[in-house]
Every structure is written in C-alpha cells, then in structure tokens.
C-alpha positions in Angstrom: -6.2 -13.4 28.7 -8.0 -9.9 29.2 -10.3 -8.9 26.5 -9.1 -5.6 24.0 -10.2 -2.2 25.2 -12.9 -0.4 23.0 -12.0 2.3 22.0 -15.2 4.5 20.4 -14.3 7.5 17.9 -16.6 10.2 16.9 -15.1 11.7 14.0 -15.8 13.6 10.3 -13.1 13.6 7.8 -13.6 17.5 7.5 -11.8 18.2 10.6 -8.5 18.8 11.0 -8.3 17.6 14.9 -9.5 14.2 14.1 -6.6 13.4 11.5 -4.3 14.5 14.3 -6.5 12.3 16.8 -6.0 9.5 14.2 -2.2 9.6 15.3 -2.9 9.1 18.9 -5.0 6.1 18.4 -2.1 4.8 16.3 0.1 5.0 19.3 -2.2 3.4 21.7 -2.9 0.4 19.5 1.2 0.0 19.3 1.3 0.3 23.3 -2.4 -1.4 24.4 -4.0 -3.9 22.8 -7.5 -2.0 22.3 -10.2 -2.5 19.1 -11.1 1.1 17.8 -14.4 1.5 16.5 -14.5 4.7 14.0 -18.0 6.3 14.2 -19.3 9.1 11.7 -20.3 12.8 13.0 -21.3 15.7 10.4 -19.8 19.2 11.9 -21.1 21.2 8.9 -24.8 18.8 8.0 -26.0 21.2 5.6 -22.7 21.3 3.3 -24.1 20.6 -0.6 -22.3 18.3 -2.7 -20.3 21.0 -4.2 -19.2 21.9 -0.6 -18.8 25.2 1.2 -16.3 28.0 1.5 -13.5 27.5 4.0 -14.9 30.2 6.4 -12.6 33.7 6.6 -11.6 33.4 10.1 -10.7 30.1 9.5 -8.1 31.5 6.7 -6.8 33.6 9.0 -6.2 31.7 11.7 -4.4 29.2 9.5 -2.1 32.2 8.6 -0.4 32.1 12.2 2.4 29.9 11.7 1.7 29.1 15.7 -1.8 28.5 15.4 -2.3 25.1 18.0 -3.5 23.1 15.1 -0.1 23.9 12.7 1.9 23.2 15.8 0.3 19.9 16.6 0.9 18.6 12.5 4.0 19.3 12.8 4.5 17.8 16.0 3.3 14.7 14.1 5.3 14.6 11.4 1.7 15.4 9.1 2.0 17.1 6.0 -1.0 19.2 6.1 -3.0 20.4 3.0 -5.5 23.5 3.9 -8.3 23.8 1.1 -10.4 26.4 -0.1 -13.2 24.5 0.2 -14.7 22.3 2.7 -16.7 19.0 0.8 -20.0 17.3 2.1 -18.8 14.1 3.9 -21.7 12.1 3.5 -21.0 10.0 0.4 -17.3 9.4 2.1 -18.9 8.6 5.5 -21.7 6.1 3.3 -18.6 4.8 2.0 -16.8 3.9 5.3 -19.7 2.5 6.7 -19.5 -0.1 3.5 -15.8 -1.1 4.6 -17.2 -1.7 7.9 -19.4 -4.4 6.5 -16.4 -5.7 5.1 -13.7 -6.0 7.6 -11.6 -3.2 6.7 -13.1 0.1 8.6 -9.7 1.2 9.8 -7.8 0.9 7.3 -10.3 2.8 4.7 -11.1 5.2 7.4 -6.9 5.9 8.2 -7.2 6.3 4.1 -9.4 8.7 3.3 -8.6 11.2 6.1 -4.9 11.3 4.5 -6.2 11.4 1.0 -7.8 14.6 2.1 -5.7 16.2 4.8 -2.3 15.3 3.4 -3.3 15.3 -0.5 -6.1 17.4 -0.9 -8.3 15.1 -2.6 -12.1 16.0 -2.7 -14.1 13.6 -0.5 -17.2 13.8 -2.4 -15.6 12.4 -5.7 -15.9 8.8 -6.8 -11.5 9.2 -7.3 -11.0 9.8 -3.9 -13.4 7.2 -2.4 -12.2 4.8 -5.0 -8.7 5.5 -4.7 -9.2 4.7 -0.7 -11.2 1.5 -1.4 -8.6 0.0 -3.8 -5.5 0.7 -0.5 -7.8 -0.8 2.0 -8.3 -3.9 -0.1 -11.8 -3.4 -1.2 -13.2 -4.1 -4.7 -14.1 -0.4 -6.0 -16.7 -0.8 -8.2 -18.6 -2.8 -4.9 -18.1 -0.1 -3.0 -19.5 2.6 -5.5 -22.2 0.3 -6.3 -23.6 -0.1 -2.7 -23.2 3.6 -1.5 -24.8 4.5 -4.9 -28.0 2.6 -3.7 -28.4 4.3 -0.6 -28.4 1.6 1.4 -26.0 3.0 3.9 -28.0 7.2 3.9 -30.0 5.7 6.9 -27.2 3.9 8.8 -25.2 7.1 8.7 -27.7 9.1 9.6 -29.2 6.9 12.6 -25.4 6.9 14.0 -25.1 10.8 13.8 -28.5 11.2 15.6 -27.2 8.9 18.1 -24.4 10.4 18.6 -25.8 13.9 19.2 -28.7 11.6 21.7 -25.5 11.0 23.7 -24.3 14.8 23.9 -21.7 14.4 21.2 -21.4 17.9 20.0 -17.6 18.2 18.8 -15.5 16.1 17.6 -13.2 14.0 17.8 -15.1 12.6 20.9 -13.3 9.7 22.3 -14.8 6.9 24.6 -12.5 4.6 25.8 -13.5 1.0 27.8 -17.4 2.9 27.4 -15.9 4.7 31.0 -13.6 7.5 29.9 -14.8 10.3 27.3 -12.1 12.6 26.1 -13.1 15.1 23.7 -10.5 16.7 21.5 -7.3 15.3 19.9 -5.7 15.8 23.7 -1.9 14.9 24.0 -1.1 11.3 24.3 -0.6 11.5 27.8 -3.8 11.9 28.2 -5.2 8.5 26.8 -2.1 6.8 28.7 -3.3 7.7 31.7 -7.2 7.0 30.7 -6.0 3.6 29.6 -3.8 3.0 33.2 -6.9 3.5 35.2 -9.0 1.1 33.1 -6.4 -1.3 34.0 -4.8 -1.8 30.5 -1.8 -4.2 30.5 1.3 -2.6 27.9 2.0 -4.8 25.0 5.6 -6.6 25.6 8.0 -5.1 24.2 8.9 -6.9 20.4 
C-alpha cells in the first residue's frame, strides 16, 4: 500500500486566496489520499494587535462585483465577509501551532479561517481563538494558557523565516509530494494534474 502524498501549505488567515485554497485541498483529500501539513506565513509582519486599515485600493477593488477573487467565492459556494480592518495573525497562528501539538491542526486551522472569512470574527481575540479551539475538540482554557506563555512566539517565527529561506514570498504556496510547488489558490485542475504525475492513485469510489 503506497504511502499518503504530503501536501505542504504556506498560508496566513489574513488572506483571502488561502481560504479559497483551503477548498481545493478539501477536494484533493476527497479524491487522493494525501496528509496536508498547514504551515504559518505573515503577509503583513508588522500589523499591531489592534491591526491595520484594510488598504484603499484594496476597497476598491473589492467594489468590482467581477473582481477574480469575488468570482472565485462564489464559485465555491463561500460566504465571504470583507472587513475594515485587517488583525495581527500571530496570536491565531501561536494558536494553531498548539493544535498541531495536539492532533487537531486541520481541523482548527479549517476553523479559524471561516470564523474570519465567512463570520468576521477578529483573529486576535481570545473569542475567536477560543471559539475555534472548542469545534476542533481542544480544551480552551489549555490552549489560551500555552499561547499565553509564549512558548509557541519562537516556533512561529522560526517556521516564517524558513519559509521566506525557501523563497516563499506569497501565499498560499503549495508543495505537493516535496516535487511540485504551486503558488496561488490555482483551479483544481491544476493540483489534479500535479498529483497525476506524482503518481497518485484516486480513492475508490464509496
């Protein structure tokens, strides 16, 4: 029996093309049978905790009712929720790295990215990050407790400077079988066909 496909994910809950990416990895895991390993990125490092004005031509782009990125939510059945403010993902990507250590990184990961992008929640507050812990199936409190000690800062950081080491420099940056990189939430067909060459088998059919 062939071992899953890794499939690596550079991501920050900030942007908008790696909630849409999240649905293509959904699809592959229903067709191949792949492990997805969710890593953090910062695209805005030097947001405060009291996060940053959405930037103006950001607004207006978001206007365009065929702007790519409207087009592609509602390609995907998302409900998309477009903020005024963009939050400082550090404390939510802390967070994650804590469900890692207990066996539930997807799942929390999926959760927070639709807390913000579908509800509007604010990623830096203890709600949202709580709220996301408690649907994963993670004790809260533990969660708050180890992120509030810091013991994760370093493990975040080390993973973003490791990522930008590798040439990283959008996101979401996808490696798939540590062969194929694909940058940007491309259309499925895409990682089909990256997935076909490494020789992935399709799940039978249920």
């Amino acid at each position: 029996m062939s071992e899953p496909i890794t499939v690596r994910v550079w991501s920050d809950f900030v942007c908008p093309w790696c909630y849409i990416g999240l649905q293509e990895v959904k699809k592959l895991r229903r067709e191949f049978d792949i492990e997805v390993d969710w890593k953090p990125y910062f695209l805005r490092p030097e947001t405060p905790p009291e996060g940053l004005p959405l930037p103006a031509h950001i607004r207006e782009k978001l206007k365009d009712p065929n702007y790519p990125l409207k087009v592609r939510a509602a390609e995907a059945g998302l409900k998309m929720v477009y903020g005024e403010i963009i939050p400082s993902t550090r404390r939510a990507h802390q967070a994650t790295e804590y469900a890692r250590t207990q066996g539930k990184l997807e799942p929390y990961h999926s959760a927070i990215l639709r807390r913000y992008w579908s509800e509007g929640q604010d990623l830096w507050q203890w709600d949202t990050l709580r709220g996301a812990a408690e649907e994963a199936g993670l004790d809260p409190d533990a969660l708050q407790r180890a992120v509030e000690s810091g013991q994760f800062e370093k493990v975040v950081e080390d993973s973003v400077r490791e990522a930008r080491e590798m040439g990283v420099s959008a996101v979401p940056t996808f490696v798939l079988g540590d062969r194929f990189g694909i940058q940007g939430a491309q259309d499925y067909s895409v990682f089909r066909q990256a997935m076909e060459r490494l020789g992935a088998k399709p799940r039978p059919a249920t």
